[in-house]
C-alpha positions in Angstrom: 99.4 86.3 105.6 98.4 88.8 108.7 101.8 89.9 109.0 101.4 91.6 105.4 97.6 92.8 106.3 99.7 94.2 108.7 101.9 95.7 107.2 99.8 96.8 103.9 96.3 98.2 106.7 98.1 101.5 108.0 98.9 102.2 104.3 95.7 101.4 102.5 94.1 103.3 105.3 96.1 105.9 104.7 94.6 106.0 101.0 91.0 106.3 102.4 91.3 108.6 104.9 92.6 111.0 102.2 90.1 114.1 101.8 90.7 115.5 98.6 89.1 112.3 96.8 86.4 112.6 99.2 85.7 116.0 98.7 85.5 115.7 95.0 83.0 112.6 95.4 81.1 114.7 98.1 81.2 117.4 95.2 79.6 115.5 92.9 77.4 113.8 94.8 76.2 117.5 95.3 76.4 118.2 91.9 73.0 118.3 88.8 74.2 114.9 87.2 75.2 113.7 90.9 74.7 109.9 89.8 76.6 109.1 86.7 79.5 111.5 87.8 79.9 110.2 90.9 79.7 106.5 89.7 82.3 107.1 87.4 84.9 108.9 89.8 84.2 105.8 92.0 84.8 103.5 89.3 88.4 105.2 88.6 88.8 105.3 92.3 89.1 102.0 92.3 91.0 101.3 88.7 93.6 103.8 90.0 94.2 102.4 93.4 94.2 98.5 91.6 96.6 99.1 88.7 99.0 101.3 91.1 99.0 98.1 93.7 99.5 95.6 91.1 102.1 97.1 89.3 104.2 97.8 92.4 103.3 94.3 93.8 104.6 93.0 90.7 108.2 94.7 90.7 108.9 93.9 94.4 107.8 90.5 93.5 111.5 90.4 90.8 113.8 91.6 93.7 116.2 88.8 94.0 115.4 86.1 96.9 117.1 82.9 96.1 118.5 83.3 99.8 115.2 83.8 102.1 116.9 87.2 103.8 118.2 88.4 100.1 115.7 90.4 99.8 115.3 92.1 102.9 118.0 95.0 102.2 116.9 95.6 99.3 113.0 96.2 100.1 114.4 97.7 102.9 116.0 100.5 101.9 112.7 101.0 98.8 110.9 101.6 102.4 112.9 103.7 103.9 113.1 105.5 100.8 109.3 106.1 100.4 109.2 106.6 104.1 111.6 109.6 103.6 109.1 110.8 101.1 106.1 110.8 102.8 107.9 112.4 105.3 108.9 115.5 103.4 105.5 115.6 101.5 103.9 115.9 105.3 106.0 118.9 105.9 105.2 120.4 102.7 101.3 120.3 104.2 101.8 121.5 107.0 103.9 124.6 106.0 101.1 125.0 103.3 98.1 124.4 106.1 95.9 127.7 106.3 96.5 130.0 109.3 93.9 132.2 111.3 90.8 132.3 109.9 92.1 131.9 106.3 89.9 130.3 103.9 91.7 126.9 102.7 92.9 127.1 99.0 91.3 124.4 97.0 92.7 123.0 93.5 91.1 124.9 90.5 89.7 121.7 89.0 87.1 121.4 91.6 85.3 124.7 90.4 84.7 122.5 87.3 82.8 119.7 89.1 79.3 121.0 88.3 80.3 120.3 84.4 81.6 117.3 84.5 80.4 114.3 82.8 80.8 110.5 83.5 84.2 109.7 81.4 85.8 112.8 82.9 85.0 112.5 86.2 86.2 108.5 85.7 89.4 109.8 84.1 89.9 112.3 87.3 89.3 109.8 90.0 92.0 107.5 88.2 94.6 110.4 88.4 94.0 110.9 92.2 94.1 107.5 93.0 97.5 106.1 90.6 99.1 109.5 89.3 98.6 111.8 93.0 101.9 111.7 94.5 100.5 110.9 98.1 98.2 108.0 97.0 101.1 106.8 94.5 103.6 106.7 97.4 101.2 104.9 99.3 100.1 101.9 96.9 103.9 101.7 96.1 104.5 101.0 99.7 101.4 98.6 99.8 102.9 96.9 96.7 106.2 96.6 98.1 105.2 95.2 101.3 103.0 92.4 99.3 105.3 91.6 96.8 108.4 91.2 99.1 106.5 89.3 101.4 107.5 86.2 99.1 103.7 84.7 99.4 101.8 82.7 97.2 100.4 84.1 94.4 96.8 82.8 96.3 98.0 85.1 99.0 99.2 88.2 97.4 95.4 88.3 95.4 94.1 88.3 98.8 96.0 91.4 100.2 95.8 93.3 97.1 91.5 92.6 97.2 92.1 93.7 101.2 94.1 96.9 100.2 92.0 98.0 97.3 88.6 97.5 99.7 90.2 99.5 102.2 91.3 102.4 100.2 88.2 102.5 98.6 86.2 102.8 101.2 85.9 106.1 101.5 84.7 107.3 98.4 82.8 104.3 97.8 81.0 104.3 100.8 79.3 107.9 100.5 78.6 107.1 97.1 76.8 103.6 97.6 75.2 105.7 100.4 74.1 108.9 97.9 72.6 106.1 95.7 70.6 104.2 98.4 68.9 107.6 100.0 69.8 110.7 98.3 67.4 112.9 99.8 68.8 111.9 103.4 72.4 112.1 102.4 72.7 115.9 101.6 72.8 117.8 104.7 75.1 115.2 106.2 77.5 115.2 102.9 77.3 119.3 103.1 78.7 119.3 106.9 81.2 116.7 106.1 82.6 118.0 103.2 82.9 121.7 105.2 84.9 119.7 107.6 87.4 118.1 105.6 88.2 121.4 103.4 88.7 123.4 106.9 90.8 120.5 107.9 92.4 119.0 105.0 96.0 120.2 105.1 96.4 119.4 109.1 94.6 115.6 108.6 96.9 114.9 105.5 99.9 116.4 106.9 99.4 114.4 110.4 98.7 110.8 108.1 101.4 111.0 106.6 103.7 111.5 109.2 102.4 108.9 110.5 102.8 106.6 107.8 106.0 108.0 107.1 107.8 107.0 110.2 106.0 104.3 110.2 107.6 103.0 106.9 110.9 104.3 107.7 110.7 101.9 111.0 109.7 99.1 109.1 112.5 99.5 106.3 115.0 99.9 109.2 113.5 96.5 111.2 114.4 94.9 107.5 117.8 94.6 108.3 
């Protein structure tokens, strides 16, 4: 069991500490109908993130293991694989990061956050979490490294609930936050929010590196 916390932490982290969720939340947490939206992005937060986990736990769970070390090539190589991917998605960010004093480029969608209502900010916090490429990568590795663990079901419930806490975190917590004190929550949500758009291409481009070679190392240690 804390080998695959292990093993799933870095990548669940890696979930949470992405800033484009959490400056859409932050958005909406600024936004007139602050409390519905950002209830419902946090609700499909956390339906994205679950059903992207599951799934992937649940197709690593069919890779043939009648021999204990079957396996092991097999998820092996899936890591290495999405390793390779989160590798070349980090360069991507970091040719793309801003330079000088250049104002960071921000998807178009967010310009619509003001408008929003409840079901379309739920529907938009389910695409970031299951459909983004970086989060989808991500769960798959989180799922892989559950499934292939060849635990008890008891077990694998367990990580998945760790993993989905995790990668929730950060959205959830400034929202649970907004909810308890709004009135104290807005300067520090403004200044936080300025932060991660300034910094979001260098922070995701340095995570997943990170979790890239990380990945790669543990699909190479497989064999």
């Amino acid at each position: 069991m804390g080998s695959i916390i292990g093993e799933i932490l870095p990548l669940a982290l890696g979930v949470a500490i992405s800033p484009i969720p959490i400056i859409a939340a932050i958005l909406m947490l600024l936004s007139p109908k602050a409390r519905g939206t950002s209830v419902g992005f946090l609700i499909g937060w956390v339906v994205g993130i679950t059903v992207a986990v599951v799934v992937f736990t649940l197709l690593a769970s069919i890779i043939p293991a009648s021999d204990p070390d079957a396996s092991k090539p097999i998820a092996g190589w899936i890591k290495i694989i999405l390793g390779a991917l989160l590798l070349l998605l980090a360069a991507r960010q970091f040719r793309g990061r801003p330079t000088g004093d250049a104002e960071p480029a921000l998807p178009k969608w967010m310009s619509a956050i003001d408008t929003m209502n409840v079901q379309r900010a739920l529907v938009l916090g389910f695409l970031l979490s299951a459909v983004n490429p970086k989060n989808l990568l991500m769960a798959a590795g989180g799922g892989v490294a559950i499934g292939g663990a060849g635990a008890s079901v008891g077990a694998e419930v367990i990580a998945i609930v760790v993993f989905i806490v995790i990668a929730a975190s950060s959205v959830a917590v400034p929202v649970i936050a907004y909810l308890v004190a709004a009135d104290r929550m807005a300067a520090p949500l403004q200044s936080l929010r300025g932060w991660l758009v300034h910094n979001n291409t260098t922070v995701m481009a340095i995570l997943l590196l990170v979790i890239g070679v990380v990945m790669v190392g543990k699909g190479i240690g497989s064999f």
